[in-house]
matplotlib code that plots the C-alpha trace (Angstrom):
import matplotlib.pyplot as plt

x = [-0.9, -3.5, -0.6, 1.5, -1.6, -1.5, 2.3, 1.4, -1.3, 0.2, 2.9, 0.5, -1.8, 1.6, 2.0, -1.4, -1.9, -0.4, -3.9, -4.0, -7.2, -9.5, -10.9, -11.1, -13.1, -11.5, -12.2, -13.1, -10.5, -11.5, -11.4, -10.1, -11.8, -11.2, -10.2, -11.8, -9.8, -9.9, -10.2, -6.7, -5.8, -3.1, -4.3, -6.1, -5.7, -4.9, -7.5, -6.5, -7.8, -5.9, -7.8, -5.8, -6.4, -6.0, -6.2, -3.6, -0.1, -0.2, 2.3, 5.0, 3.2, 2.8, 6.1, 7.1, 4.6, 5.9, 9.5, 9.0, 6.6, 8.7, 10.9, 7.5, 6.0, 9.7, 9.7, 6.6, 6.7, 8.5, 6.1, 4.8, 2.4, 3.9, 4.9, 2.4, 2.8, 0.4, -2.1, -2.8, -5.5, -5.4, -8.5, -7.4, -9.9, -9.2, -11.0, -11.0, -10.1, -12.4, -13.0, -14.6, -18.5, -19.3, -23.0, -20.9, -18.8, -15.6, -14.9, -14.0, -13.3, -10.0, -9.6, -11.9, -9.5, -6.8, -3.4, -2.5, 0.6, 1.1, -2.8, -1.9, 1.0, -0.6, -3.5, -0.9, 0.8, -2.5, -3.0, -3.4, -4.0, -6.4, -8.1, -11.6, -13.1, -11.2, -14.6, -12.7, -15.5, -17.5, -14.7, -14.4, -17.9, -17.8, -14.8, -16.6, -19.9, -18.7, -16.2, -16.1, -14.7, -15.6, -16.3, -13.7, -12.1, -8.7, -8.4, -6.2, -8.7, -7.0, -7.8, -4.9, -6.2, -3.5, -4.4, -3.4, -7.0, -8.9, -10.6, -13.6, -14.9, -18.1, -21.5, -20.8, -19.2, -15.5, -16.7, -20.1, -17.7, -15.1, -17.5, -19.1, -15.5, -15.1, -18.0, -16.3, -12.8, -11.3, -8.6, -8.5, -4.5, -4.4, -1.1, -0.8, 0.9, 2.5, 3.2, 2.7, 0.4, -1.4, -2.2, -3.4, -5.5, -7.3, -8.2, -6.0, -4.6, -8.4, -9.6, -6.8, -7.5, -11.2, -10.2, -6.9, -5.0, -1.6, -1.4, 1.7, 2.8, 5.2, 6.8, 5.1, 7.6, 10.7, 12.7, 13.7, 17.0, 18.4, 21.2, 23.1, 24.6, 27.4, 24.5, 22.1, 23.6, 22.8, 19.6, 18.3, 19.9, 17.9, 14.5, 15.0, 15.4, 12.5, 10.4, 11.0, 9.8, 6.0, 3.8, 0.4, -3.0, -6.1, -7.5, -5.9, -2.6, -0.9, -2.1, -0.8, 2.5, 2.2, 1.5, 4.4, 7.0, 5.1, 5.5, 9.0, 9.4, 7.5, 10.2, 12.8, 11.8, 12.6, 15.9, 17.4, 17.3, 13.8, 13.8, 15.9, 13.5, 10.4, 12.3, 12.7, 9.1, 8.8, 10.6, 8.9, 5.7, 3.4, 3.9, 1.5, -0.2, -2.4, -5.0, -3.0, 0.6, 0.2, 3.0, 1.4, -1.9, -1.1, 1.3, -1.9, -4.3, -6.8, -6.6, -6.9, -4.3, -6.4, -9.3, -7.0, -7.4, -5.0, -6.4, -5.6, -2.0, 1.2, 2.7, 5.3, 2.4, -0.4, -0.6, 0.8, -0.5, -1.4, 1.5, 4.0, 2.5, 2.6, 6.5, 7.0, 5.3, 7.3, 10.6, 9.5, 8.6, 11.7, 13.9, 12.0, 12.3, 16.0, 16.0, 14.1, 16.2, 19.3, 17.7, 16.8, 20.4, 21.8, 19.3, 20.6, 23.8, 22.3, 20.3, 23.4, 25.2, 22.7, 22.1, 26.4, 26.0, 22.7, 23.0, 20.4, 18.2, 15.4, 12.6, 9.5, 6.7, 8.7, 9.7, 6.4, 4.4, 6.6, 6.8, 3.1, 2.6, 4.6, 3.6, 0.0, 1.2, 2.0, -1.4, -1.9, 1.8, 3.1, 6.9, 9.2, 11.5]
y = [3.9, 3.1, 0.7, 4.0, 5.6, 2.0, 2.7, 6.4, 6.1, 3.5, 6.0, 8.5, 6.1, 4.8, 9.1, 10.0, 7.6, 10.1, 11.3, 10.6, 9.6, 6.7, 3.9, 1.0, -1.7, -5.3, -7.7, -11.6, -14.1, -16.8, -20.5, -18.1, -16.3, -13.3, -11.9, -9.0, -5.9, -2.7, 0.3, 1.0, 4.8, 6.4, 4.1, 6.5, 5.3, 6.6, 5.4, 5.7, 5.1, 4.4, 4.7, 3.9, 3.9, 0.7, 1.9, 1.6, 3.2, 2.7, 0.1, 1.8, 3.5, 0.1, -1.0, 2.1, 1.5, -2.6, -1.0, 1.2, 0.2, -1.2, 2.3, 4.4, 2.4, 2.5, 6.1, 6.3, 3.9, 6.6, 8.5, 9.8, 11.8, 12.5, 8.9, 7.3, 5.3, 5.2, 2.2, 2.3, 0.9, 0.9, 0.1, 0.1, 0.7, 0.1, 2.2, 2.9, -0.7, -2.2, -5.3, -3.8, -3.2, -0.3, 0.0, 0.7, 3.3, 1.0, 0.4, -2.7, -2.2, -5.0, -4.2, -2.7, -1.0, -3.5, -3.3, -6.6, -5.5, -8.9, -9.2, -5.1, -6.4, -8.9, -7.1, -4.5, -7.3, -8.6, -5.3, -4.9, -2.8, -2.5, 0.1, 2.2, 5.3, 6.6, 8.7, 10.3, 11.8, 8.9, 6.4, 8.8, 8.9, 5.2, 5.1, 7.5, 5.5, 2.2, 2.5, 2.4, 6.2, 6.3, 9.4, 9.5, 13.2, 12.8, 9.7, 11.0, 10.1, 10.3, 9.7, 9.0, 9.4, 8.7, 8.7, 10.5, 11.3, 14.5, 14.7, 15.7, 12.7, 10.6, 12.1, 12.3, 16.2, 15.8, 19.2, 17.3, 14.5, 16.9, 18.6, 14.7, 14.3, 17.3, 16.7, 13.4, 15.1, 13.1, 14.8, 14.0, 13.4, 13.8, 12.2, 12.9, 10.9, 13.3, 16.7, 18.9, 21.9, 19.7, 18.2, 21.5, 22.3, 18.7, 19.9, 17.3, 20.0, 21.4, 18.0, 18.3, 22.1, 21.6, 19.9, 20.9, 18.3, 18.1, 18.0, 15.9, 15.1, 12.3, 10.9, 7.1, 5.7, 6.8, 3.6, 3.3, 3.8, 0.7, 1.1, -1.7, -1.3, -4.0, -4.5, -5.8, -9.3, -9.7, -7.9, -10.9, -13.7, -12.7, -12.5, -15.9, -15.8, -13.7, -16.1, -18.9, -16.9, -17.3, -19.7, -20.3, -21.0, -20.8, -22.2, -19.5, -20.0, -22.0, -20.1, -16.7, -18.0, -19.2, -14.8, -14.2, -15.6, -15.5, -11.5, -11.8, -13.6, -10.3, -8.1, -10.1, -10.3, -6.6, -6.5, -7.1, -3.8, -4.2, -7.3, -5.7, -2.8, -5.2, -6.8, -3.7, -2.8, -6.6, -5.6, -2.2, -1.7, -1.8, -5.2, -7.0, -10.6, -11.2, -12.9, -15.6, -15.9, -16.9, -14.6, -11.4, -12.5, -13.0, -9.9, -7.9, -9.9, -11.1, -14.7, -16.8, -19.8, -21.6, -21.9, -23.3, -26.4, -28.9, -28.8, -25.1, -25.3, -26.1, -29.5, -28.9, -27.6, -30.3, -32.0, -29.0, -28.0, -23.6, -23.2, -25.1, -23.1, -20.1, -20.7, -21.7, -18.3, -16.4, -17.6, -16.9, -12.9, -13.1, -14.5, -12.1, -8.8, -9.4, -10.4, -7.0, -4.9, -6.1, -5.4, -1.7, -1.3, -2.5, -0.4, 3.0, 2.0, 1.3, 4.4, 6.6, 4.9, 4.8, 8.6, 9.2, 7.3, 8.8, 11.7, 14.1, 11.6, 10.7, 8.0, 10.5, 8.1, 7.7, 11.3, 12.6, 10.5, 10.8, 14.7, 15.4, 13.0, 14.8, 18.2, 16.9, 15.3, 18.8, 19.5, 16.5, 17.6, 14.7, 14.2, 11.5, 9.7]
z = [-15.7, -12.8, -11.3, -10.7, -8.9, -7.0, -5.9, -5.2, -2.9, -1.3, -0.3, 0.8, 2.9, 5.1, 5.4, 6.4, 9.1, 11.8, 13.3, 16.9, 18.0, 17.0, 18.1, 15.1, 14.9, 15.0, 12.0, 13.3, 12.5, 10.7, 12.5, 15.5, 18.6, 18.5, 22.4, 23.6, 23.6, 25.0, 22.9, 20.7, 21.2, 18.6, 16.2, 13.2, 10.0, 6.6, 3.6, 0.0, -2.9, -6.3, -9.5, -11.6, -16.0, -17.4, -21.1, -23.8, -23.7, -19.9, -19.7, -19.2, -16.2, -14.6, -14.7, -13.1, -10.6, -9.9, -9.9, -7.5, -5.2, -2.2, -2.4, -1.8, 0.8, 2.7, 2.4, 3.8, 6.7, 8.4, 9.1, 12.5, 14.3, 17.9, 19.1, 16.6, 14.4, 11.1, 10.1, 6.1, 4.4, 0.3, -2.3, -5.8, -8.6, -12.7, -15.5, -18.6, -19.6, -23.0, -21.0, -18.3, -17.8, -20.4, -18.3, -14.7, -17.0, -17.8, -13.9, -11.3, -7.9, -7.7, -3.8, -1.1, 1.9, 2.7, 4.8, 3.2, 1.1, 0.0, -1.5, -2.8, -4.7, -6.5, -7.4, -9.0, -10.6, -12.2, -14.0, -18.1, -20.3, -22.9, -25.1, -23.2, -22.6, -19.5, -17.2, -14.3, -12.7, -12.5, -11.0, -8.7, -7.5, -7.4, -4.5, -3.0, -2.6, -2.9, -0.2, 3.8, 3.8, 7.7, 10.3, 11.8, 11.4, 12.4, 9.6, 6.0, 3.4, -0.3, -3.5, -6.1, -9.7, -12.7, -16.5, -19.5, -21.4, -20.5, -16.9, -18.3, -20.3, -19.3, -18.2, -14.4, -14.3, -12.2, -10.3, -8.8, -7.5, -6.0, -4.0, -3.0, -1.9, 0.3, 2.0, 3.4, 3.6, 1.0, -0.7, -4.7, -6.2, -10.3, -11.7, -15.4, -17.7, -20.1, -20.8, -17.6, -19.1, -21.5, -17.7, -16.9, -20.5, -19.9, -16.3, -14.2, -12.6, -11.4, -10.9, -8.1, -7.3, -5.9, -2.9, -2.3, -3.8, -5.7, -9.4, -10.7, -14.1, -14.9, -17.7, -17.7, -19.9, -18.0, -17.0, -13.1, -12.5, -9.7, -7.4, -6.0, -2.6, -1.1, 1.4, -0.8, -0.5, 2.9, 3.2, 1.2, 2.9, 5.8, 4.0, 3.7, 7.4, 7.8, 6.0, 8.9, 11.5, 10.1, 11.9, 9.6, 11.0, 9.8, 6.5, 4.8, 6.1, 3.5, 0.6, 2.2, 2.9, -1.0, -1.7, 0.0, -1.8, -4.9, -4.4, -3.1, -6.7, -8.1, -6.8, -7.6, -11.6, -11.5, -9.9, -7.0, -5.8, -5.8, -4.0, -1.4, -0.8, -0.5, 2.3, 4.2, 4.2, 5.3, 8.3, 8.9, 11.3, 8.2, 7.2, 9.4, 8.6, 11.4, 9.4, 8.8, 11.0, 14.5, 15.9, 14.6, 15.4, 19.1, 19.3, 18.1, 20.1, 17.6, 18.5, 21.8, 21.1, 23.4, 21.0, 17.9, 16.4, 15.0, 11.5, 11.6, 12.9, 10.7, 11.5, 14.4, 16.5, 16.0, 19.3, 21.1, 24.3, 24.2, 26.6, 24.3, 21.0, 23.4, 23.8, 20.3, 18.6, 21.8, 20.2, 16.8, 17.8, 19.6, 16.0, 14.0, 16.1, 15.6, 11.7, 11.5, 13.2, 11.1, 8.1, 9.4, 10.5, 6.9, 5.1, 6.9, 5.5, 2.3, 2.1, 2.7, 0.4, -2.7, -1.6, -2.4, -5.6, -7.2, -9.8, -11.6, -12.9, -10.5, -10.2, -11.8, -9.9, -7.0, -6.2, -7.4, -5.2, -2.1, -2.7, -2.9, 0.4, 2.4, 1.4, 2.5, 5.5, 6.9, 7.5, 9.4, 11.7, 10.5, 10.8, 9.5, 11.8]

ax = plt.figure().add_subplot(projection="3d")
ax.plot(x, y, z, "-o")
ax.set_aspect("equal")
plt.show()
């Protein structure tokens, strides 16, 4: 069950990121200097949280979540406030699992704030299940303290909760930690697994209420319905294409390349479908790699190739001088930029034909997630391209 509140959130961070005015801090790059840069305007960001219940009979729920995953976040990634685009940062939290902590209430933070989708993806792939005692109120008073919430006003801060016990269990009242959460104007999301007004009699639907959430109920075991389009096919052919266009550096460099297709692998066990919609969020604005690819690292100015060593630098650029790797990662941008927009022209075609061919029976994660999300991102004026 908590890996559909990973899936949901994720949807709702890439939504909220429309505020307008913020200037972020830049993380260091490791065995890289990082250039100085001016302030970033239009660059707010959109935190969320997914707690997710890792207790027995939520298996089904993770699935969901795996399945559908790449279709929320491309849902999502259209979202804008004004001419902004959004930033999204996710932390994903597991309770209620037996082999957890029983003194820190059943809880493990598995991911601080990330925009790493890759390292997101894994960490929802990693989840199990297991029998617990499932305290809602107190995993969400853990988010709230352990986590860098920020004060920034204009910043979407969400909570995504899922589960399918009552909201009221464990010794840290759900009400105490609503009002702890409107105080930093972090909006709480229940998602119940099960029946929609026994939801409602196990206060999920209050838990939501006292900060002006949504309440959602979905069936966890439903299975996801895949479309194939003729476009599919080719989408994929130029992943693989994609995938050439990333220069590693760094220590880290091989191993993330390694995540990568290790999650393209992920999607692909599902269907390929699945696979397909993972590479369209691959060539969307919120699939970004900075810490570890040399072409988004320069594009987003966090490295000075002048500073790089050879030991740090894939094999056709040891030796190099900075204006040959400068020319080298220029090309790459160049190659990339065009695989990207080719898979964004084939997926409009694709989304109007898997739009012609769908009936009544809908994705319950999916359209519950990307429903709530939007409704929210009215408050912010967001709009979707």
């Amino acid at each position: 069950m908590k890996t559909h509140f990973k899936t949901l959130v994720l949807g709702i961070t890439l939504i909220g990121f429309t505020a307008c005015n913020a200037n972020n801090k830049k993380q260091p790059i490791e065995y890289a200097k990082v250039e100085t840069l001016k302030p970033e305007t239009n660059k707010q960001y959109i935190k969320v949280a997914l707690l997710l219940d890792t207790s027995n009979s939520m298996d089904g729920l993770i699935d969901q979540a795996k399945a559908q995953l790449w279709d929320i976040v491309n849902e999502l990634s259209y979202a804008k406030c004004g001419t902004a685009k959004p930033n999204l940062e996710i932390a994903l939290y597991e309770y209620g699992n037996d082999r957890l902590n029983s003194a820190e209430g059943y809880i493990r933070q598995v991911l601080a704030f990330s925009n790493d989708l890759d390292e997101i993806s894994k960490e929802l792939f990693s989840l199990t299940t297991n029998g617990g005692e499932e305290y809602c109120g107190q995993v969400i008073q853990t988010s709230i303290n352990q986590l860098n919430w920020g004060k920034n006003a204009d910043d979407l801060k969400l909570i995504f909760i899922a589960g399918n016990e009552p909201f009221t269990q464990g010794k840290l009242n759900y009400k105490d930690a609503s009002i702890n959460a409107k105080e930093k104007d972090i909006t709480i999301n229940t998602i119940f697994c099960g029946d929609y007004n026994q939801g409602i009699s196990t206060s999920w639907k209050d838990g939501a209420a006292l900060t002006n959430g949504d309440y959602m109920a979905i069936n966890q075991n439903k299975t996801t319905v895949h479309i194939v389009s003729p476009y599919d096919d080719e989408i994929l052919i130029l992943n693989q294409k994609l995938n050439k266009t990333y220069v590693i550096y760094g220590s880290k460099g091989k191993q993330k390349m390694e995540l990568q297709a290790e999650q393209d692998n992920n999607a692909q066990g599902y269907s390929k479908a699945n696979a397909v919609s993972r590479t369209v969020s691959k060539s969307s604005h919120l699939y970004k790699n900075e810490t570890w690819d040399l072409v988004d690292a320069v594009e987003l100015k966090k490295v000075s190739v002048e500073t790089l060593k050879d030991d740090g630098l894939p094999e056709e650029l040891k030796g190099k001088s900075a204006t040959e790797i400068k020319k080298y990662v220029s090309e790459k941008k160049k190659e990339r930029e065009q695989i990207q927009n080719k898979i964004q022209d084939l997926n409009e075609k694709r989304k109007v034909f898997i739009s012609e061919q769908k009936t009544d029976a809908k994705n319950g994660l999916e359209n519950a997630m990307t429903n709530a999300i939007k409704e929210q991102a009215k408050r912010k004026k967001y709009t979707w391209q």
